[in-house]
C-alpha positions, 0 to 999 in steps of 0.5 A: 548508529543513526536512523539515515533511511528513506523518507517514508510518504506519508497519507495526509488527509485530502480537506482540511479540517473545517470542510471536514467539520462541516461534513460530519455535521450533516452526516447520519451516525453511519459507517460514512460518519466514522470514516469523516471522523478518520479524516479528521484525527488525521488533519491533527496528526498531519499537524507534525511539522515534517523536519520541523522545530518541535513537531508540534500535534494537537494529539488530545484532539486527536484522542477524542476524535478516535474514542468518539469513532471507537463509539460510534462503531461498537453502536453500530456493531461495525468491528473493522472500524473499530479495530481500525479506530483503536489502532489509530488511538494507539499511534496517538499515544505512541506519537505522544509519548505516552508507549503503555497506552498506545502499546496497550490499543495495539496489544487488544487488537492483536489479541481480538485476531489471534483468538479469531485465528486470523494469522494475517491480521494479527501479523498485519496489527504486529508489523505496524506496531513495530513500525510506529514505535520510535526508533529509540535505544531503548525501544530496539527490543521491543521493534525487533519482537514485533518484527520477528512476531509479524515475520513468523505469523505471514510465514504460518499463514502461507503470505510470502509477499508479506513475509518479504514486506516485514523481514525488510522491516526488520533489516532496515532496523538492523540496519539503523542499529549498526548491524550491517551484516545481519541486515543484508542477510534479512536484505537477501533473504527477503529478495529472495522471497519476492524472486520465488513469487515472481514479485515484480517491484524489487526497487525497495529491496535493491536500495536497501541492500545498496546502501547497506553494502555502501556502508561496508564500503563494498562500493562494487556491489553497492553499485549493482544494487543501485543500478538494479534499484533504478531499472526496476523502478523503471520497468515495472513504471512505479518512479514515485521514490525514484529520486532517492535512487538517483541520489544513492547513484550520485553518492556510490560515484562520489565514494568511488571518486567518480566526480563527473558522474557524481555530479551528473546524478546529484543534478538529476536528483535535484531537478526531480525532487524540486518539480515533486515538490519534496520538502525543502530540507531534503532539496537543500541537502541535495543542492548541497551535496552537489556543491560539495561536488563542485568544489571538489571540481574546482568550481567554487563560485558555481557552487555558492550561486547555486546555494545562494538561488536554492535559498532564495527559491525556497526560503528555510523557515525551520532551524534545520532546513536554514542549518542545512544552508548555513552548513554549505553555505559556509562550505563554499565560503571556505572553499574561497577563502573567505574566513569571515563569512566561512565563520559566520556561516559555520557558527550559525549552522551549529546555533540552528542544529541546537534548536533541533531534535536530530543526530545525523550524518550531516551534523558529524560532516558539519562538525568535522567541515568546521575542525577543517575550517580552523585548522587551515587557519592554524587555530588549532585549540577550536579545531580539535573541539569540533573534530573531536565531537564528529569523532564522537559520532563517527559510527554514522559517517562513512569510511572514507569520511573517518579517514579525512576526519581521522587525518584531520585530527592528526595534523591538528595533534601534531600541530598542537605538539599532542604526539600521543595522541597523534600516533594514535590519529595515525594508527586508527587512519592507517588501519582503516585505509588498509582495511579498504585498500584490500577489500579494493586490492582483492578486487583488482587482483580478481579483476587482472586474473579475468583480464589475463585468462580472457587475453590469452582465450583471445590469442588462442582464438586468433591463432585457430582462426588462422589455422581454419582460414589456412585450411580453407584455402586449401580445400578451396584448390580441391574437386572435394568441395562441389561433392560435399555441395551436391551431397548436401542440396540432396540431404536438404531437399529429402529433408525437406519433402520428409517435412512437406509429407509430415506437415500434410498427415499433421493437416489432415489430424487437425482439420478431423479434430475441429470437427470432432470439436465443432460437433461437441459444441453444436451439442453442447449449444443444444444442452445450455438451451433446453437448460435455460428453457427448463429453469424458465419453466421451472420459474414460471410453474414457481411463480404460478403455484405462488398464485393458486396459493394466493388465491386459495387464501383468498377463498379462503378469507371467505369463511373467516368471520375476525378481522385479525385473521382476514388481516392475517391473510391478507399479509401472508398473500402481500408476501407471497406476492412479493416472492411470486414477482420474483420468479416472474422476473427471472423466468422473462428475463434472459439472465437467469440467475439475478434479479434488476432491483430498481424494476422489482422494487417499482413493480412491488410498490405498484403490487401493493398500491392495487392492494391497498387501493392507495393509488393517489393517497400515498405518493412514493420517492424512490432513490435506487441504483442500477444493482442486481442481485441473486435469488438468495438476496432478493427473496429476503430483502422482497420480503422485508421491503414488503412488510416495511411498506404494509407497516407504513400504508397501514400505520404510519398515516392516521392523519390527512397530511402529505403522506410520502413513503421514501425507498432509498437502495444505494451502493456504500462502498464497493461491495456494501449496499445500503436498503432505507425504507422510511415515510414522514408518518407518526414514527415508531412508539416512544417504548419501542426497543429493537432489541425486545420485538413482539411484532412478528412482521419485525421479527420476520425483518430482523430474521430475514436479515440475519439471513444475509448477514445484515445490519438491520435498524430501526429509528424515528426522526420525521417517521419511522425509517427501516435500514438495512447495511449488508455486504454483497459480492457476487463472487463470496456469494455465488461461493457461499451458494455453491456450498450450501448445495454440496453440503445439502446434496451430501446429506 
């Protein structure tokens, strides 16, 4: 069975690779830097001609692009990207053909989740496995094993979306190997999934589950399923594959012999899929499929000017797109009559399919179109040799497309007096033609039994009617009816006083209930306000004990004779400071609970400038966004960018050169922020290492960052420059936070 499925959309990168080049070299050694070297492998895998001769890659170049972002991340201790950077390497193997090296990246990351516990990553590092590995004969086990690995790691994970997602996998891979009923069964299974979720976007499902009853020439359901595909995709406004929908409708109505219909889809197809702008070997199928439709129509000159515009639109370039309009050129060339150029283009055809790596449905139908063409013109030798070879591969055609072939090659037998093997021509037609016509017959004995029961509930319908209208007439001619009338009018106006009382006493509950309610809020209000003035308070007495703190260690400075403890002093005052700023701000702020970095970092610098008496000397930059943070952020990252700053004033500048201290706070990416402290000093010593810290103001660095789980670093280049990388997520951390206090209050 052939691989005959959805063309899968594929993520091309969005420059080219000289921009992205260009890029990379002005970038630092960041996060920043492994995602342009992401996009970058990516312009060379998206180097694969799609449909193209010899899906030509520049694979090594892709291979040391991924081994130098595999680098980059263990330097930066960043594990997502390098787990991403080790799968992308594993397609490039698997692209390349070499499966050991690629399976090996593939097995090493599952092997990372699976010790971590992480069921939906590791089911997540399966199902692409299976889903990059080439659909070969003799790769089938290993698919169906990463399938089945990633199904039942979503299933223990509780993910049933995802549980859905793979189980399609594995019914479009039972599907391509020929084992229909098993993909349906995984088809529904997966349906049903969705369906308990509440899962919206069914279109992918329907359309699987359409083409494989289509397959099983079950063309009723197929139809269901198709049509149920379009709606979907429609309602739930997600039309970006919508064409293959429509194409699917236009090939159930060709099965079912439906050739308005057909045709009316194919044309629908076609339009879509050229104002997308899919590749052309899929707008030549399409066109040709719709010409086959028109000839079957009998309009053969509309259907090769049809052909003949479409070529020149689009130009075939590869030896499949220029096969594909070879095929139905020659096809309506036939259809006229016309043998030399029928021949011509049907020779062609099978030149340019040589020159291709594929085997599908439409060189079996090109096969068996060119056995067609000789024998109408009795040569029968040539004939049977192309009917004999779309024979050979008829388990991708459809049923009715063996029986024409099937036919074809009887009449071809009988002519060349083979009467053997033409019975048996005859018997293999005759057993598919009944197999089809009792699946179509038990169809419309069913159909005539709901037809009949629903005729005869009909007349009987009809003859109560009659009845009924008999009867009022007669009670028509009676006194009876006024009595009925009145007793009625009483019924419905005691009833409806009953429902004027009840409605009243629900009135009167209601309007005693908001008050009850407006009540609790006044109080409530009354609460929220003494509790805001209370953490205000609290703040401000906070912040007011930093200050004597301050100030009795400045006293105390007084009696102390050396300079390394006054110094020592000194420092623990900078960064009392540093907290003290703080509370002030949360205690004059009407949000209580997070801090606006860009005026905390500015009223820091001030802080220190008066300290060190640095007001004109050392001039600042600041680059800092619109961010604010909670307490448990900002008196760890107050205290870092204290101590960085102090380092810098103090021992950055010996000289008298322009002195500038950089404060850099920015947003990475959604939730990643980035903290950069440097100056154009003297830089760190040449022995310097991060990982071997004697210098408590480092090490305080280095601890407070563990704190927030940071990245914390330090390097040289024009001056020293202190970063901070760290993940911040106001709903994680307010989370985090919350535990921490049950655990504390627990204890």
């Amino acid at each position: 069975m052939l691989i005959k499925t959805q063309v899968l959309s594929q993520v091309y990168p969005k420059q080219n690779a000289d921009e992205i080049r260009s890029s990379l070299q002005k970038s630092k050694a960041d996060t920043n830097r492994i995602d342009l070297l992401f996009e970058l492998g990516r312009t060379y895998l998206a180097k694969q001609i799609p449909y193209g001769d010899t899906q030509t890659l520049a694979l090594d170049t892709a291979i040391m692009i991924f081994n130098d972002a595999i680098s980059l991340s263990d330097s930066l201790h960043v594990n997502n990207f390098k787990y991403e950077s080790m799968l992308m390497l594993g397609e490039t193997y698997l692209l390349q053909g070499n499966k050991a090296e690629g399976e090996k990246r593939f097995l090493d990351v599952a092997s990372i989740y699976q010790s971590a516990k992480d069921l939906e990553r590791e089911a997540r590092t399966w199902l692409r496995l299976g889903r990059k590995l080439t659909r070969q004969t003799d790769n089938y086990a290993d698919i169906l094993r990463c399938f089945e690995k990633s199904i039942q790691l979503y299933h223990q994970a509780g993910n049933i979306e995802r549980e859905a997602a793979a189980k399609i996998q594995l019914a479009d891979l039972y599907y391509v190997t020929g084992r229909l009923n098993m993909a349906e069964k995984e088809s529904l299974e997966a349906l049903e999934l969705y369906q308990s979720i509440g899962y919206k976007k069914l279109y992918n499902t329907y359309y699987l589950l359409s083409v494989i009853t289509r397959y099983k020439a079950d063309f009723d359901k197929s139809l269901l399923y198709a049509t149920k595909c379009v709606q979907n995709a429609k309602e739930t406004k997600d039309t970006n594959s919508i064409d293959f929908f429509y194409g699917e409708l236009a090939l159930i109505y060709d099965e079912l012999g439906q050739l308005d219909e057909s045709i009316h889809w194919y044309r629908i197809t076609l339009e879509k899929r050229k104002a997308i702008q899919t590749v052309p070997v899929v707008i030549f199928r399409t066109a040709g499929l719709l010409a086959r439709q028109l000839i079957k129509k009998k309009k053969e000159r509309e259907a090769l000017a049809l052909m003949f515009d479409i070529a020149n639109e689009y130009s075939p370039q590869t030896s499949l797109e220029k096969a594909t309009v070879d095929q139905y050129k020659a096809y309506c060339f036939d259809a006229l009559n016309q043998f030399d150029n029928a021949e011509k283009y049907y020779l062609e055809m099978l030149k340019n399919y040589e020159k291709t790596d594929i085997n599908e449905e439409s060189i079996a139908i090109g096969n068996t179109d060119i056995g067609r063409f000789y024998l109408k013109y009795r040569q029968f030798e040539k004939a049977r040799g192309y009917l004999i070879k779309a024979l050979s591969n008829e388990g991708i055609l459809l049923p009715s497309s063996r029986m024409d072939l099937l036919l074809l090659l009887f009449r071809t037998d009988s002519a060349m007096e083979k009467y053997s093997l033409a019975v048996n021509d005859l018997q293999q037609y005759q057993l598919l033609k009944d197999s089809i016509f009792n699946d179509k017959k038990s169809k419309q004995i069913e159909e005539l039994q709901i037809q009949y029961e629903t005729e005869r509930k009909e007349k009987e319908i009809s003859l109560l009617n009659n009845r009924n209208k008999a009867q009022e007439v007669r009670l028509q001619n009676t006194a009876m009816v006024r009595n009925f009338i009145v007793l009625g009018i009483l019924i419905l106006l005691g009833f409806l006083y009953y429902r004027y009382r009840l409605k009243q006493k629900s009135n009167r509950q209601l309007e005693e209930q908001q008050r009850v309610i407006n009540q609790k809020n006044i109080s409530l209000e009354n609460l929220v306000k003494e509790k805001e003035w209370l953490v205000k308070e609290i703040h401000h007495r906070v912040k007011n004990n930093f200050h004597i703190v301050m100030g009795l260690l400045g006293t105390q400075t007084e009696y102390l004779k050396t300079e390394e403890a006054i110094q020592a002093i000194g420092e623990s005052q900078h960064r009392i400071q540093a907290m003290s700023l703080i509370h002030q701000k949360l205690y004059q702020s009407d949000n209580l609970s997070a801090i606006n970095m860009s005026e905390y970092i500015h009223e820091l610098v001030n802080s220190l400038r008066e300290s060190f008496t640095i007001r004109q000397s050392i001039q600042f930059k600041f680059d800092v966004d619109k961010i604010e943070l909670d307490l448990s952020h900002c008196i760890p990252l107050g205290l870092i960018m204290n101590e960085a700053i102090t380092n810098s004033i103090k021992y950055a500048f010996p000289d008298n050169k322009e002195k500038i201290i950089s404060i850099s706070f920015k947003h990475v990416s959604k939730h990643q922020l980035l903290l950069t402290i440097g100056d154009n000093g003297i830089g760190l010593p040449s022995e310097f290492n991060i990982k071997k810290l004697d210098s408590m103001g480092m090490k305080l660095m280095q601890g407070l960052s563990d704190d927030i789980d940071a990245e914390f670093s330090a390097s040289t280049y024009n001056g020293t420059e202190i970063r901070l990388a760290f993940i911040y997520d106001p709903e994680i951390t307010n989370g985090i936070a919350k535990i921490k206090t049950e655990s504390t209050h627990s204890i």
